[in-house]
N, C-alpha and C positions, 0 to 999 in steps of 0.2 A: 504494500500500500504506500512505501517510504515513496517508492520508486513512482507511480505514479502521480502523486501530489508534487514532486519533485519536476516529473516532465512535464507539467500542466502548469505549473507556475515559472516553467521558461519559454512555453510555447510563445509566447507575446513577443518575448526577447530574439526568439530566432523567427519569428515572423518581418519584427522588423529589422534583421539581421539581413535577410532574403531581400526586403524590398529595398533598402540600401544598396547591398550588393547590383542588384539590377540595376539601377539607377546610376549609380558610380561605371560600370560597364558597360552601358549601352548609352547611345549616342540621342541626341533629342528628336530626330525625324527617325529612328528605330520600327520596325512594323510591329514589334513587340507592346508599344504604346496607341494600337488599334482599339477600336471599341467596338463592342460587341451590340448585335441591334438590339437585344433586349434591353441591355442601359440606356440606347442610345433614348428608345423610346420613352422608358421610365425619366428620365433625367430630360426629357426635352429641349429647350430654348437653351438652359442652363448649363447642359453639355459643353456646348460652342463658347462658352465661355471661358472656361478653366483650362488650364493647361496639359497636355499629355502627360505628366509627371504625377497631377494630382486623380484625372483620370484613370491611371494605371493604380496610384493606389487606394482609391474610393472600387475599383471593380477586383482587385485582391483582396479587401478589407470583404467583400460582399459574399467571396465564395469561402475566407478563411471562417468567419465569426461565427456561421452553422455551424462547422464541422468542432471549432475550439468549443461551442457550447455543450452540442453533443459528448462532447470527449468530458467536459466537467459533473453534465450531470451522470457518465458512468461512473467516474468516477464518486458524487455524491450517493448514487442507489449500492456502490461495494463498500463504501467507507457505513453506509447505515443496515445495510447485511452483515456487515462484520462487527457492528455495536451488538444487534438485534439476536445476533448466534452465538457471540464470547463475550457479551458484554463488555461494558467499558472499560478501556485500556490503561493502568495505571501509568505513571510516569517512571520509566526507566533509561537508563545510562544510552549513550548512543555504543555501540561496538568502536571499536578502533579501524575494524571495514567498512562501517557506515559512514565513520567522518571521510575517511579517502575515498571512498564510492563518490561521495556527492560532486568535489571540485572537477575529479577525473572525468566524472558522467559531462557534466556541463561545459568543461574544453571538448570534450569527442560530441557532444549533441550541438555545440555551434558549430566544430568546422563538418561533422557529419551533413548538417543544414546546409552550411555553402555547397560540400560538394554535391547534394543531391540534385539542387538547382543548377548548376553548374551540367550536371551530368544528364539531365532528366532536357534541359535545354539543346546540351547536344545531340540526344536521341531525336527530340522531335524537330528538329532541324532536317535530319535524317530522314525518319520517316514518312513526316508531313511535314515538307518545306512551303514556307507560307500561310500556315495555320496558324488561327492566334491562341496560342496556350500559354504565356507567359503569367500572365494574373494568376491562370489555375497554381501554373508548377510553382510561385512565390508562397502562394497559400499552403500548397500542400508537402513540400518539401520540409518545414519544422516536424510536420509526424512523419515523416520517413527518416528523415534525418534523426530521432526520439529512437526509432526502432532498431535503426542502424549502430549507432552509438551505445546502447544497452549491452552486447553483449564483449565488445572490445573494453568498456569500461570495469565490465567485473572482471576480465579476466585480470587490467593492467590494477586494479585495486586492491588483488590477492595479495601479490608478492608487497606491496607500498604496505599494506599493513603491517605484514611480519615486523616490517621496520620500527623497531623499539623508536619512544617517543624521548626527545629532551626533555629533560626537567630542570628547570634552575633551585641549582644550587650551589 
C-alpha cells in the first residue's frame, strides 16, 4: 500500500515532468501541438486564442486527470479494504528498505517517465507518422513510467539497505 500512495503522490510531478520535457524538445510550429476536433469544438472561439503551448497542455491535462483520479480512488477502495479486513494500522518504524525504497523509486519513476515518452514518441512516429498522440503519451507515460521503475527500484534498494547506517557520535 506504501508503494502505491507513494506512486500516486508523484504522478502530478512526473506529469508535469512529461509536459516540460515536451515543450523544452519540440519546436513551437511542432504537429505535436495539433488539436484534436473534439476540443477544438468544446473550446470554440477561445481555442484560437491561446497558444499551442497552452493548448497542448489544457488537452494532456484533459486525458491525464480521469485516468490520475481513477488510479486514486483505487487506491482509496484498497486503503479502506485493508482498514475494513485488519483493521486499523498502528504506527510502526519504517524498515531500513523502506527509507531506501522511496528516494530510489522516485529517481527511477522520473527518469522511467522521460524515457517512456521519449520512447512511446519514437514508436508512434514509426508507426503512425502524423498522428496526433503526443497529449495522450505526456499523460500516460507517468503510469508506465510508475510500473517500469517498481521493479528496478526494489531490486537497486536491496543491496542500499544492507548498508549499515551512520550514526553520530
Amino acid at each position: 500500500m506504501t508503494f502505491l500512495r507513494q506512486a500516486a503522490l508523484l504522478l502530478p510531478s512526473a506529469f508535469l515532468l512529461g509536459v516540460l520535457l515536451f515543450l523544452l524538445t519540440h519546436g513551437h510550429d511542432d504537429p505535436g501541438f495539433g488539436n484534436y476536433p473534439f476540443f477544438e469544438q468544446w473550446r470554440g472561439a477561445r481555442l484560437a486564442s491561446s497558444t499551442p503551448e497552452v493548448r497542448f497542455i489544457e488537452q494532456s491535462l484533459l486525458f491525464f486527470l480521469p485516468v490520475y483520479a481513477v488510479c486514486l480512488l483505487f487506491i482509496l477502495g484498497v486503503s479502506m479494504a485493508e482498514d475494513s479486513l485488519f483493521g486499523a494500522r498502528g504506527a510502526r518504524p519504517r524498515s531500513a528498505y523502506g527509507r531506501i525504497f522511496g528516494p530510489v523509486f522516485t529517481v527511477l519513476f522520473l527518469g522511467g517517465t522521460a524515457a517512456c515518452l521519449f520512447a512511446g514518441e519514437r514508436l508512434a512516429g514509426r508507426l503512425a507518422p502524423g498522428v496526433l498522440v503526443a497529449p495522450m503519451l505526456v499523460s500516460l507515460a507517468p503510469f508506465v513510467g510508475a510500473a517500469v521503475a517498481v521493479l528496478p527500484a526494489a531490486v537497486l534498494a536491496l543491496p542500499l539497505s544492507l548498508v549499515p547506517r551512520r550514526t553520530r557520535s
